[in-house]
C-alpha positions as CSV (number, residue, x, y, z in Angstrom):
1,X,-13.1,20.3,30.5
2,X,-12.2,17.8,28.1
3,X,-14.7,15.2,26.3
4,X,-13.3,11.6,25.7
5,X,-13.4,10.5,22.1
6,X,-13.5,6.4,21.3
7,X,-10.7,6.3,21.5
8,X,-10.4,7.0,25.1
9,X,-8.0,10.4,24.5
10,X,-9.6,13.8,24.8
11,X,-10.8,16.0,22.1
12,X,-9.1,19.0,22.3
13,X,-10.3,22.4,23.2
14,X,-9.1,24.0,20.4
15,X,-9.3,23.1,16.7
16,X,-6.6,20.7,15.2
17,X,-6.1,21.1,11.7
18,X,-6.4,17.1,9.9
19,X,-3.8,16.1,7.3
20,X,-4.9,13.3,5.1
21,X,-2.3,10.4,4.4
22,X,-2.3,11.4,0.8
23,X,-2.0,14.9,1.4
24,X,1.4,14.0,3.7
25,X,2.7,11.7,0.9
26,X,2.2,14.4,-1.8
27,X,4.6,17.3,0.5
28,X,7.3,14.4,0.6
29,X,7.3,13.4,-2.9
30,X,6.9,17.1,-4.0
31,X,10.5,17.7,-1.8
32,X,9.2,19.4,1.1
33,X,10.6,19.8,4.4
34,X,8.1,18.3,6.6
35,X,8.5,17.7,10.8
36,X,6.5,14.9,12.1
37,X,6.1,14.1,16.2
38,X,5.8,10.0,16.1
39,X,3.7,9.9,19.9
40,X,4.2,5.4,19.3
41,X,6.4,3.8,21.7
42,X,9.7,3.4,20.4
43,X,9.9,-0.1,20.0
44,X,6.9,0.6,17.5
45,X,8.8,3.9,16.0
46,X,12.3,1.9,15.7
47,X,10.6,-0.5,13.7
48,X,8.4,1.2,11.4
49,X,8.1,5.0,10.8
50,X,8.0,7.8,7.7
51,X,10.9,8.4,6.4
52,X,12.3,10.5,3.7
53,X,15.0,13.1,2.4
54,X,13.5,16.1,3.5
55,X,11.3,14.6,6.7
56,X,12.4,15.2,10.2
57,X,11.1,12.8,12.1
58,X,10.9,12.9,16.0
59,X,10.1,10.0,18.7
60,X,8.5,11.4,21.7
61,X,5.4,8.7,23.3
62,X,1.7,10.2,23.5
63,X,2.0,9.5,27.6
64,X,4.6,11.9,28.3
65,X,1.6,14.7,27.0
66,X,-0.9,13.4,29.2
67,X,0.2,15.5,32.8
68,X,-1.6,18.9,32.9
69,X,1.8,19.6,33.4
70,X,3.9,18.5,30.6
71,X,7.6,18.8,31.6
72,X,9.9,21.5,29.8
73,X,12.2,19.0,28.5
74,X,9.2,17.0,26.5
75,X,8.2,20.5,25.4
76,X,11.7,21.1,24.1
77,X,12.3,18.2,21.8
78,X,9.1,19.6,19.5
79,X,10.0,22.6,17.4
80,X,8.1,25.8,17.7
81,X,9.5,27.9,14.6
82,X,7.8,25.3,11.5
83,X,4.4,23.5,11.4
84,X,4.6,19.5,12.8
85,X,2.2,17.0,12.3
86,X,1.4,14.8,15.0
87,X,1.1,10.9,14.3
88,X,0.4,7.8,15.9
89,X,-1.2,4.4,15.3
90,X,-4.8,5.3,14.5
91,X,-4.7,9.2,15.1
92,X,-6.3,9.1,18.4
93,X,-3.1,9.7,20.7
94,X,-1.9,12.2,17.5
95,X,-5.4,13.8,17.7
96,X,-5.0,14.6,21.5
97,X,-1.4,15.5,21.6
98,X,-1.5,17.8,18.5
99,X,-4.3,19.8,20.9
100,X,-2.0,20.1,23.9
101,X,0.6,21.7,21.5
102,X,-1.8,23.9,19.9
103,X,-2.9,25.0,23.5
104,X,0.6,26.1,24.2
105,X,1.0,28.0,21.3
106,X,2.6,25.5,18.6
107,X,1.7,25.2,14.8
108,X,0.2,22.1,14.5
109,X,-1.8,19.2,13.3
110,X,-2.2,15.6,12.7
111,X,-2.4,12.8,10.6
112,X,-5.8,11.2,9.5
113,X,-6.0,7.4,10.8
114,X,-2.2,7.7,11.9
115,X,0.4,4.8,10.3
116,X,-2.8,2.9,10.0
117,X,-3.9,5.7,7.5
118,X,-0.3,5.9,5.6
119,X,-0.3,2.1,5.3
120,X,-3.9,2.5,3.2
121,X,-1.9,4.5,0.5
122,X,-1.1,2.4,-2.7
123,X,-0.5,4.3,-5.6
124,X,-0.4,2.9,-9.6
125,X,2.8,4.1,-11.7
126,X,2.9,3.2,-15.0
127,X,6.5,1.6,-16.3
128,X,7.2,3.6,-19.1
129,X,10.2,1.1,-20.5
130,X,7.9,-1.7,-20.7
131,X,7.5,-2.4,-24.6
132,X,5.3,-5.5,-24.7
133,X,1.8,-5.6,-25.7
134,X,-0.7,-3.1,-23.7
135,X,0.0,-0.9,-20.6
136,X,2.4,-2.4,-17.6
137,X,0.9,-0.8,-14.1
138,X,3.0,-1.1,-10.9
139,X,1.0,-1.0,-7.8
140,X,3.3,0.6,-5.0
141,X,2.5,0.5,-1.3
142,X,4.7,3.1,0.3
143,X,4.1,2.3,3.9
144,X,5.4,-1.3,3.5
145,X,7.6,-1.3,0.2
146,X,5.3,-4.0,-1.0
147,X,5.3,-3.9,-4.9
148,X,2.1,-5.5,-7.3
149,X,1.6,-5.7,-11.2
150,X,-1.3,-5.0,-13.5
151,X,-0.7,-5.8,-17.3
152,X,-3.7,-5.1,-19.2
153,X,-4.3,-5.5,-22.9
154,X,-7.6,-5.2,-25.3
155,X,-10.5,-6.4,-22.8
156,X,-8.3,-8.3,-20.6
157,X,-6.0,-8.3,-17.3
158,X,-3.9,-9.6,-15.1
159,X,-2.6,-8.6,-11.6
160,X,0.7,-10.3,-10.1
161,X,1.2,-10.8,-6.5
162,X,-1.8,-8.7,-4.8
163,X,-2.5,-7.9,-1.5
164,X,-5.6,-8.6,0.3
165,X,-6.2,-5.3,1.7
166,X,-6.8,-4.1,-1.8
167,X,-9.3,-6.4,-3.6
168,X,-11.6,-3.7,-4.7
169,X,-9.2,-1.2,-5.4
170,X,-7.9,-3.9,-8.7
171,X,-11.5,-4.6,-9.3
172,X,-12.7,-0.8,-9.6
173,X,-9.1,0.1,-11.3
174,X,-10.2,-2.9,-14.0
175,X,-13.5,-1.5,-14.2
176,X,-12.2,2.2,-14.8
177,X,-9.7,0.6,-17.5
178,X,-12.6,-1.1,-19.4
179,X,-11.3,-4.4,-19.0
180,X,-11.3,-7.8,-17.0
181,X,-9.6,-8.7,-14.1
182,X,-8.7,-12.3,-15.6
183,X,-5.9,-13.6,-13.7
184,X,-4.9,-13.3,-9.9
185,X,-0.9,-14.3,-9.7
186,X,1.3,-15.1,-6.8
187,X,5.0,-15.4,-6.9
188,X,5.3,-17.6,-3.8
189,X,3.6,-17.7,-0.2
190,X,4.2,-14.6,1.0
191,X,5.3,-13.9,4.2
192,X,5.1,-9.6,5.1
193,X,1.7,-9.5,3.7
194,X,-1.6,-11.1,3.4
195,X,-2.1,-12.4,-0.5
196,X,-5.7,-11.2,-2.3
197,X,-5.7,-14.3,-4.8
198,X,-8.2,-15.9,-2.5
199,X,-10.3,-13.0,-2.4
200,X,-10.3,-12.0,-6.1
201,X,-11.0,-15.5,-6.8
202,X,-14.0,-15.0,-4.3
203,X,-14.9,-12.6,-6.6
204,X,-14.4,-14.7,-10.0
205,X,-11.1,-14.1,-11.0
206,X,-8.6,-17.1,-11.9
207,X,-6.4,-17.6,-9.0
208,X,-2.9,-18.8,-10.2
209,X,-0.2,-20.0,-7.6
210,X,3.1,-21.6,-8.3
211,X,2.7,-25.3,-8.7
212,X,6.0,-25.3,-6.9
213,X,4.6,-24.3,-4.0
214,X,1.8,-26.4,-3.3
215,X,4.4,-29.0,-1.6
216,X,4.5,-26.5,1.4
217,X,0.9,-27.3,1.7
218,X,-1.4,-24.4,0.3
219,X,-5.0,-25.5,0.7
220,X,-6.8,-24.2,-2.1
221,X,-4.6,-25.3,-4.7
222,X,-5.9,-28.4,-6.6
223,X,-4.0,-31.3,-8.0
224,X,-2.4,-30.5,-11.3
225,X,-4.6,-33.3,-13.0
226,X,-2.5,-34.6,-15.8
227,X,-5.1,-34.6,-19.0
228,X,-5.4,-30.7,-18.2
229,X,-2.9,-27.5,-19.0
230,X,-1.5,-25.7,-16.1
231,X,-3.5,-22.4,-17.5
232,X,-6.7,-24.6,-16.9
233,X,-9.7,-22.6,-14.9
234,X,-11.0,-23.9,-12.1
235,X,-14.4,-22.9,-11.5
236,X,-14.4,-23.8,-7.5
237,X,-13.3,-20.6,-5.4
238,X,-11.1,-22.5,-3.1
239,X,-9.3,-24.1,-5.9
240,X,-6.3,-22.5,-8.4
241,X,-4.6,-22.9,-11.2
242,X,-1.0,-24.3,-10.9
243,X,1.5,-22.8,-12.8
244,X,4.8,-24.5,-13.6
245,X,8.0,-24.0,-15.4
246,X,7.3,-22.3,-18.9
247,X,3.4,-22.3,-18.4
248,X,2.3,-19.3,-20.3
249,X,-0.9,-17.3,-19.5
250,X,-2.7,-14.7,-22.4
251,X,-3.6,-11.3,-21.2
252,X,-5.2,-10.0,-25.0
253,X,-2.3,-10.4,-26.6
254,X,0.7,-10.1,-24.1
255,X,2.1,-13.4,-22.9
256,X,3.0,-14.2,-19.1
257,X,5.7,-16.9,-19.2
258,X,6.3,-18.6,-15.8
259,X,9.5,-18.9,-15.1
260,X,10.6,-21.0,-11.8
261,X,13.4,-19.2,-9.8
262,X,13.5,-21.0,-6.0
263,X,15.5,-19.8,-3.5
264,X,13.8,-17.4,-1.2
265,X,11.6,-19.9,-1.2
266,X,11.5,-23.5,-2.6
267,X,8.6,-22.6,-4.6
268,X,9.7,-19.2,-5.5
269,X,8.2,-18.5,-9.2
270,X,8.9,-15.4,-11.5
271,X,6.7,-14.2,-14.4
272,X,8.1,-12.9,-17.5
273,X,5.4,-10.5,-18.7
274,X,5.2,-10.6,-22.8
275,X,9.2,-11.0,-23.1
276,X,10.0,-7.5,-21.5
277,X,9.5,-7.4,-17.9
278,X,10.5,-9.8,-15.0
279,X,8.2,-9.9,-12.0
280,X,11.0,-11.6,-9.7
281,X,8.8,-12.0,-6.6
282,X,11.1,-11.9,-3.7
283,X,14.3,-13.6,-5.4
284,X,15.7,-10.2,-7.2
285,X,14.8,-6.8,-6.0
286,X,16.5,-3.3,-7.8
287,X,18.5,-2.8,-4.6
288,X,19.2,-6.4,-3.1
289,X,18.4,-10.2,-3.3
290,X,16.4,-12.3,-1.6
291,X,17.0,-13.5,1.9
292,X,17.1,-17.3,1.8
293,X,15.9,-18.1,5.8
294,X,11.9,-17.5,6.2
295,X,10.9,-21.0,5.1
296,X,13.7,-23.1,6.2
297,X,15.0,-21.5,8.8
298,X,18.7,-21.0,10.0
299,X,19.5,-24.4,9.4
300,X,18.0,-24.3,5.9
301,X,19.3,-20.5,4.9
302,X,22.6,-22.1,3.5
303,X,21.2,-24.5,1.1
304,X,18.5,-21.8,0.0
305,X,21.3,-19.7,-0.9
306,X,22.4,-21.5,-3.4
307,X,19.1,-22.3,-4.6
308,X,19.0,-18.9,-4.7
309,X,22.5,-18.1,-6.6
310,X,21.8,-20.8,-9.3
311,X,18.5,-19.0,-10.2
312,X,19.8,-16.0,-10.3
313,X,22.4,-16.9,-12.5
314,X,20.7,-19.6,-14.7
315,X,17.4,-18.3,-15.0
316,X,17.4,-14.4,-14.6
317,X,20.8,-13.3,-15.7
318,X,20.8,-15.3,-18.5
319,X,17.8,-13.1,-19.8
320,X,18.7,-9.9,-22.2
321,X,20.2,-7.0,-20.5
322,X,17.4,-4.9,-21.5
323,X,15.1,-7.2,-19.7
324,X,13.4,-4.9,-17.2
325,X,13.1,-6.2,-13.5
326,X,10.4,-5.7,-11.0
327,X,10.5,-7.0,-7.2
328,X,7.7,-7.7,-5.0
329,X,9.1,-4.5,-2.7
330,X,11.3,-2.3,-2.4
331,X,13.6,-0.4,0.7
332,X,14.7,3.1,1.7
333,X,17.8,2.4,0.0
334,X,16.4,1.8,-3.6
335,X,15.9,4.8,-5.9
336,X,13.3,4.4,-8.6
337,X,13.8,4.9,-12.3
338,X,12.5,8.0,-14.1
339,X,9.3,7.0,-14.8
340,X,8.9,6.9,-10.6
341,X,8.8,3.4,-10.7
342,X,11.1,0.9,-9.0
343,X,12.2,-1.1,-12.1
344,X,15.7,-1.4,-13.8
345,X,17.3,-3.6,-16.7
346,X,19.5,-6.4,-15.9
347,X,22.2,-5.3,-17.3
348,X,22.0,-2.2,-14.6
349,X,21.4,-4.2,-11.8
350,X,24.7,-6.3,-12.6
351,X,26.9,-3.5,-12.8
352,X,25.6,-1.8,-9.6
353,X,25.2,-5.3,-7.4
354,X,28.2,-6.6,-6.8
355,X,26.2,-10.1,-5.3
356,X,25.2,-10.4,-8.8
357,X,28.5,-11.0,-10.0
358,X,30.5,-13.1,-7.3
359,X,30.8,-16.8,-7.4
360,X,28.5,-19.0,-5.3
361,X,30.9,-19.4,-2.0
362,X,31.1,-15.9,-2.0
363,X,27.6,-14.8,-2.9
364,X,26.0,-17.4,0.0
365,X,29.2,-16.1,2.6
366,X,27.7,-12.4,1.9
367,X,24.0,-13.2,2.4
368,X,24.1,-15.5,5.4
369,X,26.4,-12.6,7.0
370,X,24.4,-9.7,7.3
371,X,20.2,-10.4,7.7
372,X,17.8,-7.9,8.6
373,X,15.3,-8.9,11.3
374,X,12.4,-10.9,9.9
375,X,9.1,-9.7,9.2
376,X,6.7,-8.7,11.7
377,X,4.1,-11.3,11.9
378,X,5.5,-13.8,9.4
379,X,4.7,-16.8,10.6
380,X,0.9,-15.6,10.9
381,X,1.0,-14.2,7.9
382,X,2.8,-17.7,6.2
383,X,-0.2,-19.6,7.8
384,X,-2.9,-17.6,6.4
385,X,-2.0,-17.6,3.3
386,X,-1.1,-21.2,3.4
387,X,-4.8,-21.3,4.2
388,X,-4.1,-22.8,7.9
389,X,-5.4,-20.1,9.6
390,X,-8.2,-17.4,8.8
391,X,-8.5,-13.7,9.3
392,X,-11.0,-11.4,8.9
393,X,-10.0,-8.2,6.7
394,X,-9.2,-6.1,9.9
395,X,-6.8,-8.7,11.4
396,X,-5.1,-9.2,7.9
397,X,-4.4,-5.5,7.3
398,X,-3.0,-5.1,11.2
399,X,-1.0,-8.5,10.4
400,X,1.1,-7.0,8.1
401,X,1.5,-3.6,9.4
402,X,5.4,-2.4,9.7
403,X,8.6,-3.0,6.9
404,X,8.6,-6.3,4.7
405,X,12.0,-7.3,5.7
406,X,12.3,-9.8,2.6
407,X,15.5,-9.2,1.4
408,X,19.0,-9.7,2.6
409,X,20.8,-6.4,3.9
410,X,21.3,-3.7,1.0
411,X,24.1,-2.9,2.4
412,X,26.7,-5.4,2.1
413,X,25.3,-6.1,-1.5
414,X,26.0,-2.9,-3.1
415,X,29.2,-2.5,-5.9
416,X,31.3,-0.2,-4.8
């Protein structure tokens, strides 16, 4: 007889081994061959799943398990000569199904807190080719490609485009580092993931948004008051400082140029972290560009493009070659640099992207041609950080769930 657990699947007769998120990621970086049973519908599994050189990964929904009869043919799509872990959303379904296998025989567990679990994973890498002043820290979120920032120097740092989800995690890696979380930065209004500049700066930490931006009508952002400097503090919680073209912010003694780049968006704004990395935000990632449609729309995506084009010509590849880049995400198709994090120079990136060197009719022809779907959510997430609509922390994190989706396809913008 089984017992119901809360989440309204039985608990399993026999024992089902538990495989921590972490635990999964380490077998896949390490080059293991690893089998994993996705029991999500498929609409949920062809959007969003774990993926990876060595992973097998197999679509069969939790509902086909639940007969006391499960048909041979379900049973023949799982292999029985390797171990498989069993996922799902939340691990309930995973926790349930991996049971039924393990009665019939099969070598088996599951993963802890399912997708939901492997989207909590966000790992710091530290970019080794940075050569400015202090330590350079990228944050990377594996589950959703999202990329994040933390330059630190003497007492002081600074963390560039963070997520919601992990407010405490910058606070408690600041604290470990011995140093202050001074500034909060976003590139632009996000739109595959809830921003934490309004939390930190809950939590007394300088929130600094483009200045470009505010136009689109972001709440907490207070008017640039002309008798102040951009870099001003603003003591209210709700409020931020605006940062504008060449506005610099200190981190000890690294400097954080702003440097506007619209396209993706019209307020799109990269940071030049003390003259030797780019954080480009959406507009330039180490395997693609930007796609120039979530703000504007279809009608708009033309004239965004060559927004787009002319920053990335005038303002980014105009920088030394040796100028390292670093996107707000990355895909499947990008392959990090030796130091494991997904950063390259520009003058790499213009020899391997042929978009980077075409001329503008070419380069907006190629981007409009080939977009991915847009991101799950988007205009949800767009309100809430616009500050039009709130979310508690649960809703946020299940808002942005599933694959970013911000850039054009990495396909068609490849060399050759």
């Amino acid at each position: 007889m089984h017992t119901m657990n809360a989440d309204d699947f039985a608990t399993p007769d026999v024992p089902v081994e538990t495989v921590t998120p972490e635990d999964l990621k380490a077998r896949i970086d390490a080059g293991e061959a690893v089998t994993l049973l996705d029991t999500r519908m498929e609409s949920e599994y062809e959007e969003w799943r774990i993926d990876g050189e060595t992973v097998e990964s197999i679509n069969v929904p939790y509902f086909e398990f639940l007969d006391d009869e499960i048909d041979d043919e379900v049973l023949a799509q799982v292999p029985d000569d390797r171990e498989v872990t069993v996922l799902c959303a939340k691990g309930g379904s995973s926790e349930y199904v991996a049971g039924e296998l393990a009665e019939r025989g099969y070598e088996v567990n599951h993963l802890e807190d399912g997708m939901n679990g492997w989207a909590g994973i966000y790992e710091a890498v530290e970019v080794e080719r940075y050569d400015g002043a202090g330590t350079l820290l990228q944050y990377q979120r594996p589950s959703s490609g999202c990329l994040g920032y933390l330059v630190h120097d003497d007492d002081e740092a600074a963390i560039v485009d963070p997520l919601r989800a992990f407010t405490d995690r910058y606070l408690d890696d600041a604290d470990d580092l011995g140093v202050e979380l001074k500034y909060a930065i976003d590139t632009h209004v996000h739109a595959d993931h809830v921003s934490g500049v309004r939390a930190l700066a809950d939590r007394g930490v300088e929130g600094v948004i483009p200045e470009a931006a505010v136009d689109r009508g972001v709440t907490y952002a207070a008017e640039r008051s002309s008798a102040s400097p951009a870099s001003q503090a603003r003591q209210d919680a709700d409020e931020a400082t605006l940062a504008a073209d060449g506005d610099t912010f200190s981190v000890g003694d690294a400097t954080i140029e702003t440097v506007f780049t619209p396209g993706h968006t019209t307020g799109m704004t990269s940071y030049l972290i003390d003259d030797s990395l780019l954080a480009t935000g959406d507009g330039l990632f180490v395997e693609s560009v930007a796609r120039p449609d979530l703000e504007e729309g279809d009608d708009g995506a033309p004239d965004a493009a060559r927004t787009l084009y002319q920053s990335l010509q005038e303002r980014v590849l105009t920088l030394p070659d040796d100028t390292l880049v670093g996107g707000a995400h990355f895909s499947d198709a990008a392959v990090p640099a030796a130091d494991g994090t997904y950063t390259a120079p520009i003058g790499q990136l213009r020899e391997e992207m042929a978009a980077l060197t075409m001329d503008e009719d070419e380069f907006v022809e190629l981007i409009l041609s080939d977009m991915p779907p847009r991101p799950a959510n988007y205009e949800d997430i767009i309100a809430t950080n616009l500050g039009q609509q709130s979310v508690d922390d649960e809703e946020a994190f299940t808002l942005e769930l599933g694959p970013n989706n911000c850039a054009a396809s990495q396909e068609s913008l490849a060399g050759d």
